[in-house]
N, C-alpha and C positions, 0 to 999 in steps of 0.2 A: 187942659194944657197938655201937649203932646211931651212926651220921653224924649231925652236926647243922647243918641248912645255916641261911641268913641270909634273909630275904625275895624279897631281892635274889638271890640266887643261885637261889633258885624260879624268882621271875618272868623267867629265862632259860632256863626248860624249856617252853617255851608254843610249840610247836608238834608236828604228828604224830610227826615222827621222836623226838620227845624231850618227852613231856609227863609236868608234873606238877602235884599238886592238891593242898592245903592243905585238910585236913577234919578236923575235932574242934573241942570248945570246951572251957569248965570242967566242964559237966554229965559229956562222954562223957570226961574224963580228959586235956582239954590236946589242943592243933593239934597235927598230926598231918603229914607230907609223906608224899604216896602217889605212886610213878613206878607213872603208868598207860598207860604206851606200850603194851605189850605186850597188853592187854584193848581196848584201842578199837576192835577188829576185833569184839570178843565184846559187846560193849556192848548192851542188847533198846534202848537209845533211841537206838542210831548215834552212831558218832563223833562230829559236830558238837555233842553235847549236851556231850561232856566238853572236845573242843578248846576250847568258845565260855569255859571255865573255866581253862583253859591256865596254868600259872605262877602262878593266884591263892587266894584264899580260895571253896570251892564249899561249904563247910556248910549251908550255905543248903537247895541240893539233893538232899543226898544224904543217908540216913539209913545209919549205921555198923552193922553188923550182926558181932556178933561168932561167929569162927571164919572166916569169909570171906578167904580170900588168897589174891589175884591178882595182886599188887604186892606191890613194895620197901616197907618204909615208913620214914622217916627224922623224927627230930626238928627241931623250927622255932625256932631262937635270934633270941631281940630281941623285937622289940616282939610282943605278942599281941592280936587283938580279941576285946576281952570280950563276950562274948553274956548 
């Protein structure tokens, strides 16, 4: 069974040692929490692109590619932005 954290509890992973990234919407199957600490090294666009997203909502940027894992991924309880 996967964790399910709060916003709030996200948005206290927003730095290197401890980042994480909120990505999905209704289209790709519901938000999504991804701990991406461990890949920020491996990232082709450098760290900086994923830190500057730290603890938040990054759907925006990134497109979900299934089979892909590099990360934890955990579910997002409470409120959701609708896209």
């Amino acid at each position: 069974m996967s964790k399910t954290l709060t916003l709030a509890e996200v948005a206290a992973h927003d730095r290197e040692e401890d980042c994480y990234l909120i990505i999905g919407n209704e289209r790709t199957g519901g938000a999504k929490v991804y701990d991406v600490t461990k890949y920020l090294d491996e990232h082709p666009g450098g760290d900086a692109v994923l830190l500057e997203l730290a603890g938040k909502y990054a759907d925006d940027m990134f497109e979900v590619r299934p089979g892909v894992v590099n990360h934890r991924v955990y579910g997002l309880a409470g409120s959701h932005r609708s896209i």
